[in-house]
Structure formats: structure tokens, C-alpha cells
Phi, psi and omega in degrees: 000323185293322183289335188261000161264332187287334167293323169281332173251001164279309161345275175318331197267326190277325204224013170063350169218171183231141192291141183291346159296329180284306155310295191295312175295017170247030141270354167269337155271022181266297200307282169341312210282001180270027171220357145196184212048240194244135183227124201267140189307172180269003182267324176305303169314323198251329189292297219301315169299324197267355179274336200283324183289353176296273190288009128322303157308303174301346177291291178316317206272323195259034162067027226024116197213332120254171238251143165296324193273323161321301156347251144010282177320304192295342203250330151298330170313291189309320179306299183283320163283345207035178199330312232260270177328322183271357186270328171293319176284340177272348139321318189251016162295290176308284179307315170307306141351274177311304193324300169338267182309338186268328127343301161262010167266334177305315182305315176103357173277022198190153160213181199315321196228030166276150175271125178238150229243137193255344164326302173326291211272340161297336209258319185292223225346328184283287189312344160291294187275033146296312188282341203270000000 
């Protein structure tokens, strides 16, 4: 999971969007992971995909206003990590994330309605909670 948030968010941090092959390749850490490491119940799995098909919807509804790819990551993540796990990494996503921008906005490099590719900071955030 990790080489495939890191390939992903180097994608987003360079070109700003992430290719729908890259995406379709996050079935393969869905696969591995029901065959090794921490296997997460299958209700935990089915809950994390329905939170991730949740922000999918909203990806859509609100005009991406988050990212269909972002989404998408995230609703691989719930497959794989489940529910629990992916709420921690997208939690400490989000706090990096704010550390970051309120940073850069101080700096005057970012304003209200600049965009920033949020994939960086899930791959910090899964790597934090490796380390946790």
C-alpha cells in the first residue's frame, strides 16, 4: 500500500491529477492485503469502501471540490486497511495537510482558493501511522 500511495502522490504533487491506470492499480494492494499483514475484518472493509464511495459521491455532487482521485484513493485505502485504519490515516492527512497550508499561507505562497494536491499528504499520513 504504501509504494502505491507513494507512486500516487508523486503523480498529484507533479501533474496535479492522477491517471485512471493508476487508480485501476490499486487493486492489487486490495488483493495482497486479504493475504497478508493485518487483515482487517471483512465488515471493517465493507464499512471503509462505503465510506470511500460516500466521498465519491460528494466528489461528484460538489464538482470536485475534493478530487474524484483523492476519493478513489481513499475508497482503496477502506478496502484495504478498513474502516478504522483508513480514518486514522486520513486524520493525520488532514492535520498535516492544515500544518502545511497555514504555513504557506503565512508565507503569502498559497491563498483561499489555491489548490494543493492532497495525495502527498495521505502517503505522510499512512507513513505516520506505520510508525504509530
Amino acid at each position: 500500500m504504501g509504494i502505491y500511495l507513494l507512486a500516487l502522490a508523486a503523480e498529484d504533487m507533479f501533474k496535479k491529477s492522477v491517471p485512471l491506470f493508476l487508480l485501476a492499480a490499486g487493486a492489487i494492494p486490495a488483493a495482497v492485503s486479504f493475504f497478508t499483514g493485518q487483515r482487517p475484518s471483512l465488515a471493517d472493509r465493507g464499512l471503509g469502501l462505503a465510506a470511500g464511495l460516500v466521498l465519491l459521491l460528494v466528489a461528484k455532487l460538489s464538482k470536485e471540490m475534493i478530487g474524484f482521485g483523492d476519493s478513489a484513493v481513499l475508497s482503496i485505502a477502506g478496502i484495504t486497511l478498513g474502516l478504522r485504519m483508513t480514518a486514522v490515516m486520513t486524520a493525520l492527512s488532514l492535520f498535516l495537510l492544515l500544518i502545511y497550508a497555514v504555513a504557506m499561507l503565512a508565507r503569502g505562497r498559497l491563498h483561499r482558493k489555491s489548490k494543493v494536491p492532497f495525495l502527498p499528504f495521505v502517503f505522510a499520513g499512512y507513513m505516520l501511522m506505520q510508525f504509530m
